[in-house]
C-alpha positions in Angstrom: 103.0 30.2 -72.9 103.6 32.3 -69.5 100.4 33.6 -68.7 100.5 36.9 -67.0 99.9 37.4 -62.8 96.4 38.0 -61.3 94.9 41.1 -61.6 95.7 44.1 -58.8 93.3 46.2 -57.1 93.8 49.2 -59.2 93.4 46.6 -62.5 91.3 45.5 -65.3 91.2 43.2 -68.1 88.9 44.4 -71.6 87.6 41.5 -73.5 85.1 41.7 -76.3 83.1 38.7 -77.7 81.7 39.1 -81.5 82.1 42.7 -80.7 80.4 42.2 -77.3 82.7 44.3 -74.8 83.2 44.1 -71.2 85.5 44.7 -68.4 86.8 42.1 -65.9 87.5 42.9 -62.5 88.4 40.9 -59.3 85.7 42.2 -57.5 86.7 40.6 -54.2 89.6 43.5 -54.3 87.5 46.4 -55.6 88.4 49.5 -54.0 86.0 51.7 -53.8 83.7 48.6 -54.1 81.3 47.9 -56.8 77.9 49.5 -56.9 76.0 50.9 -59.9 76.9 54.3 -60.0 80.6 53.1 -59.9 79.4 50.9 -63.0 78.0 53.2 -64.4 81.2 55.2 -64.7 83.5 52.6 -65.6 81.2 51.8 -68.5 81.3 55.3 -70.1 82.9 55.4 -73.2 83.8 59.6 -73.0 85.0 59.3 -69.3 85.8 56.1 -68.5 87.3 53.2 -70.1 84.1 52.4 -72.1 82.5 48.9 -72.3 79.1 46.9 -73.0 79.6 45.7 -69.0 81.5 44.5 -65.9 82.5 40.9 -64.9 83.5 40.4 -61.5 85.6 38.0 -59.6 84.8 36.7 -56.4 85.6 33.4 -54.6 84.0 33.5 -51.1 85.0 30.0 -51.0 88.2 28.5 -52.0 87.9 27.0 -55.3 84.6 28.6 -56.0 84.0 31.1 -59.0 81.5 33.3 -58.6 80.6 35.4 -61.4 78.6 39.0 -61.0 77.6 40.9 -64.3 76.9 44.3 -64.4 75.2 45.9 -67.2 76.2 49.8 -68.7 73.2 51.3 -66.3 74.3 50.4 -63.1 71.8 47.2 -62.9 72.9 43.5 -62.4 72.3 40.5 -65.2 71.6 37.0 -63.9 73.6 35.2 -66.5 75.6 36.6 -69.9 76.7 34.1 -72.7 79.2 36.0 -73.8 80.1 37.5 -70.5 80.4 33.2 -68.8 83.2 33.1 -72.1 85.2 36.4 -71.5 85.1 35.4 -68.0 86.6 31.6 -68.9 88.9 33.0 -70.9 90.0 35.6 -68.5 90.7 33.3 -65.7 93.0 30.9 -68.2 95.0 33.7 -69.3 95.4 35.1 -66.0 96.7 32.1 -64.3 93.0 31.6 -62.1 92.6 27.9 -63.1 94.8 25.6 -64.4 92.5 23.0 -66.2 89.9 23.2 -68.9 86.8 22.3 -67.4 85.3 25.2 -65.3 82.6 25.5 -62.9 81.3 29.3 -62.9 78.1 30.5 -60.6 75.8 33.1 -62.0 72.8 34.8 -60.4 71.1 32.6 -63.2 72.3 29.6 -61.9 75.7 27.2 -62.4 77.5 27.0 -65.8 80.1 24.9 -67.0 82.9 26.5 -69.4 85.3 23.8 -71.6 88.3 25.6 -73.3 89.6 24.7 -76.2 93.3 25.2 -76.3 95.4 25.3 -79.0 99.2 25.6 -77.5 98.0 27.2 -74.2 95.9 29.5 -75.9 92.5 29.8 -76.0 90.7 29.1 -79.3 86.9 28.8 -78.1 84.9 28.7 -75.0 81.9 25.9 -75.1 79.7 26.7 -72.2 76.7 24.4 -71.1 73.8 27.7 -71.1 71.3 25.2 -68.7 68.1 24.7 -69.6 65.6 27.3 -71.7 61.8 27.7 -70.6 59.4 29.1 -72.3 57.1 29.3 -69.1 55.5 32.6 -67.9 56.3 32.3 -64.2 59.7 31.5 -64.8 60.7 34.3 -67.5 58.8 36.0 -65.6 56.0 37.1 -67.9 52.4 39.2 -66.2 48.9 36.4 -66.0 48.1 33.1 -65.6 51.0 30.4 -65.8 51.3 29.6 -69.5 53.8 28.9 -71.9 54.4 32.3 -73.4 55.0 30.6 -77.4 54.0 32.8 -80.7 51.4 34.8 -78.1 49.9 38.2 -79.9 51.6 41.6 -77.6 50.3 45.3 -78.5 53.0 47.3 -77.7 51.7 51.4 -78.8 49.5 50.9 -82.0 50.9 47.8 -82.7 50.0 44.2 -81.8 53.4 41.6 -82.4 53.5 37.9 -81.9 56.3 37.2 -79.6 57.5 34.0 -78.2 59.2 34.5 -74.5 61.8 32.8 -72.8 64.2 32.1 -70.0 67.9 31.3 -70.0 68.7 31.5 -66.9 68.0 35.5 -67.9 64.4 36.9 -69.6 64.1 37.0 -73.2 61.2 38.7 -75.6 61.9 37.2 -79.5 60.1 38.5 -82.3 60.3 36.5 -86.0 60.2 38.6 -88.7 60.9 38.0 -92.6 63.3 41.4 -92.8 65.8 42.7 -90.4 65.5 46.5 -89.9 68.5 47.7 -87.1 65.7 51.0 -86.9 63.3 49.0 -86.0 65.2 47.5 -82.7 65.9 50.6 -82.0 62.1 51.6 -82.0 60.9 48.7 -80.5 63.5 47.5 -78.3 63.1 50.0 -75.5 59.3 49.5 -76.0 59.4 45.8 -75.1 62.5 46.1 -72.5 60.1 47.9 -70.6 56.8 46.7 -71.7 54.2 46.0 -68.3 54.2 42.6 -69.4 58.2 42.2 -68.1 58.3 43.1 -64.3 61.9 42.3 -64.1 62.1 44.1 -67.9 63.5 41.9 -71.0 66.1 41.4 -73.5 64.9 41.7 -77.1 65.6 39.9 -80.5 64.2 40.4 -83.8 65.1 37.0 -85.3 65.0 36.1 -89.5 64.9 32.1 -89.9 67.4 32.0 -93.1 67.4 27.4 -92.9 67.1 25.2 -91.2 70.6 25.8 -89.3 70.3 29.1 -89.5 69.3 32.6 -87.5 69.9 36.2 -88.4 69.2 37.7 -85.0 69.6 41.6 -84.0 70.0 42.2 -80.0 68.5 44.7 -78.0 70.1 44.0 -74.3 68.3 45.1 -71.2 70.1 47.7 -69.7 72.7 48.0 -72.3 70.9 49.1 -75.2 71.5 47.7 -79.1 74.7 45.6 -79.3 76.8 43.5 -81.7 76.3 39.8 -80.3 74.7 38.2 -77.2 75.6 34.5 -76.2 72.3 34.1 -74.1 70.0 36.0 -77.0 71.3 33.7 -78.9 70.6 30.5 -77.1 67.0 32.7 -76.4 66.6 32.7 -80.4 67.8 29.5 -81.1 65.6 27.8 -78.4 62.2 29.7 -79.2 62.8 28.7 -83.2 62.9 25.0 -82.2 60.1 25.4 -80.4 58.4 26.7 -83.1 59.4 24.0 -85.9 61.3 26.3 -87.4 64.9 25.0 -87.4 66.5 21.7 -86.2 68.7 20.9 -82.9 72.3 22.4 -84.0 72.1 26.4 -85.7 74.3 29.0 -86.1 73.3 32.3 -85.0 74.5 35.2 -87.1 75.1 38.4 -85.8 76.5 42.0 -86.4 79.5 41.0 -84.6 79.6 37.5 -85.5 78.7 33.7 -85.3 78.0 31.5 -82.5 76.9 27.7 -82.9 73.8 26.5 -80.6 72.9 23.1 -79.8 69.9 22.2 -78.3 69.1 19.0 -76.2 66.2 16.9 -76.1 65.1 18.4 -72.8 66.1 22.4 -74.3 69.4 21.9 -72.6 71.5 24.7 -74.1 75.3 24.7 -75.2 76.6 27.5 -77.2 80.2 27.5 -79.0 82.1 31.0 -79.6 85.3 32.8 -78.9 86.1 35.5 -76.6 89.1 38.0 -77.5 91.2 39.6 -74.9 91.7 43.8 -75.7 94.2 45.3 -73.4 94.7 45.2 -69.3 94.6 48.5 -67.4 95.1 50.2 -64.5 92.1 52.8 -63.4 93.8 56.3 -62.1 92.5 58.1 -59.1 90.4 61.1 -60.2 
């Protein structure tokens, strides 16, 4: 397969993951460069191209890739799952890297991305997440240094039992025996923001369905409600084990789709999911 040149200055790539859509850019030859009100134009949907976030491109050194995220509001993520599997993909099919093992930097720390290739094209991306911890200075979560596991939260009138969590990004997951998309929406912005969070939160509500299996709904800090979330779903995956509630291997469900989660002895995380390329454009001087 002849895999198209580099991206230009002037150019982008849009990917989605289980619905989950972001633009790539090689930031390194960003002109005007990236900052968040930039971002924040790019990502509107009315007067810009429209996506869920930015991944960009830069190699300070040669042979290092360094990945920055940039959520819909202008702020930065530490680490994405399924941004680290657009962003493997992206450099395949663009002709960055040559081989299937990849080493990508995040602000939340080193990933590695294998491709699975099925006649020089991508068919998944398995990426090694890093370790999850459920402990408070690490997330990071307000008070003492605890592990912050099934821990009672008022949020308004209400007082939830939430089990918190770091990726290599923070996490707030809430079990529940029903899935209600109006609740997210209600309590999603309430816990993103909640006091507790100083650097804010993701958010999942999270229905055990077996052993194997999660229905999860995703409230992304800084983005809002989305289809799918690689790292919420290592997040869910790793606070259910925790709690004796499924085994080492699940499958995450979500509006958008599936991804499979294993989880190591020592809550090493490796997810398994595709990422689909949309289009490749060229941004237009106002």
């Amino acid at each position: 397969m002849l895999r198209p040149a580099p991206l230009k200055r002037d150019e982008f790539a849009k990917y989605h993951a289980l619905g989950n859509d972001y633009l790539v850019v090689d930031g390194d030859l960003q002109r005007p460069k990236l900052d968040a009100e930039r971002v924040r134009g790019l990502c509107d949907r009315h007067t810009g191209p429209g996506s869920d976030g930015i991944l960009a491109l830069h190699r300070p050194r040669r042979g290092e890739l360094v990945l920055r995220i940039w959520n819909p509001d202008g702020s930065e993520a530490e680490k994405s799952g399924n941004g680290v599997r657009i962003f493997a993909r992206f450099l395949w099919d663009f002709g960055y890297v040559r081989g299937r093992e990849l080493a990508i930097t995040t602000r939340g720390g080193p990933v590695d991305a294998h491709l699975t290739l099925v006649k020089a094209r991508v068919r998944s991306i398995r990426v090694d997440m890093g370790r999850a911890t459920f402990t408070s200075t690490d997330i990071p979560v307000v008070g003492p240094k605890r592990e912050v596991v099934d821990e009672p939260l008022r949020v308004g009138s209400l007082e939830l039992r939430v089990t918190c969590v770091s990726v290599g990004n923070p996490h707030c997951v809430r079990f529940v025996s029903e899935l209600h998309p109006e609740a997210l929406r209600s309590l999603g912005p309430q816990l993103e923001n909640h006091a507790m969070f100083p650097n804010r939160t993701n958010v999942q509500l999270a229905r055990v369905r077996s052993r194997s299996a999660i229905d999860v709904l995703v409230w992304e800090r800084g983005a809002g409600e989305t289809q799918a979330s690689g790292s919420s779903s290592c997040a869910v995956a790793a606070a259910a084990h925790r709690l004796g509630l499924v085994d080492r291997r699940v499958d995450v469900h979500m509006p958008g789709g599936k991804l499979r989660i294993e989880i190591g002895a020592d809550y090493a995380l490796r997810m398994t999911g595709p990422a689909t390329p949309v289009y490749r454009g060229k941004l237009l001087d106002g």
